[in-house]
N, C-alpha and C positions, 0 to 999 in steps of 0.2 A: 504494500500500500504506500504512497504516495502523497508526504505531508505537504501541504501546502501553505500558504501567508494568504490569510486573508484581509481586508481594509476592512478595520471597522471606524475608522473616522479621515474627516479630510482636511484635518490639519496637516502644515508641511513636519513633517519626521525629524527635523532639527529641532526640535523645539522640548525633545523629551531626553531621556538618558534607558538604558535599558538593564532589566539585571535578570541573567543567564541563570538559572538551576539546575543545576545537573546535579539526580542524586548519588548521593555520599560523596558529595566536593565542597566547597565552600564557593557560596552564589556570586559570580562575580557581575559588574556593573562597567558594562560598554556605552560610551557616550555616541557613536558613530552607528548609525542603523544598517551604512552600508559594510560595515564591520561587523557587525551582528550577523546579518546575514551572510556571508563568508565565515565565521566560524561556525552557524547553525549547519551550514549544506557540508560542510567539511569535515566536522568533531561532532554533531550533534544531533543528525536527524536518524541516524542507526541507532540510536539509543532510545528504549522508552523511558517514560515517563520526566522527559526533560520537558522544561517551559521557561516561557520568558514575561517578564512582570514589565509594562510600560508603566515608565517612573516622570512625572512631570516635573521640568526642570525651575527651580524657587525664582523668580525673578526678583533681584534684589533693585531696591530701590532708591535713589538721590539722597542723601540728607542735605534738606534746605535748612537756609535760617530765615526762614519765612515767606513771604510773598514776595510780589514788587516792592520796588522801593522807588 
């Protein structure tokens, strides 16, 4: 059988970080989706029960010292 990716939203893919599970390893977190999927089709999809968690990435924000001036 034959795992495939399917789109479940249409935001652009840069905007998240991803974290690998593969059991009995410790979950690693690839920031590159196109990296994700290069180590998925290569180390990952012979294996059951691996999965992959979309992790949204914290947007950090300005510190102002107020408004206009």
């Amino acid at each position: 059988m034959v795992k495939i990716f399917t789109q479940t939203s249409d935001d652009p893919y840069d905007r998240h970080a991803y974290r690998l599970n593969v059991p009995g390893c410790t979950p690693v977190v690839i920031e590159d989706y196109e990296l994700l999927r290069a180590v998925w089709f290569e180390k990952c999809r012979n294996f059951g029960g691996c999965t992959v968690d979309v992790l949204d990435n914290k947007q950090t924000k300005k510190k102002t010292n107020g408004g206009f001036k």
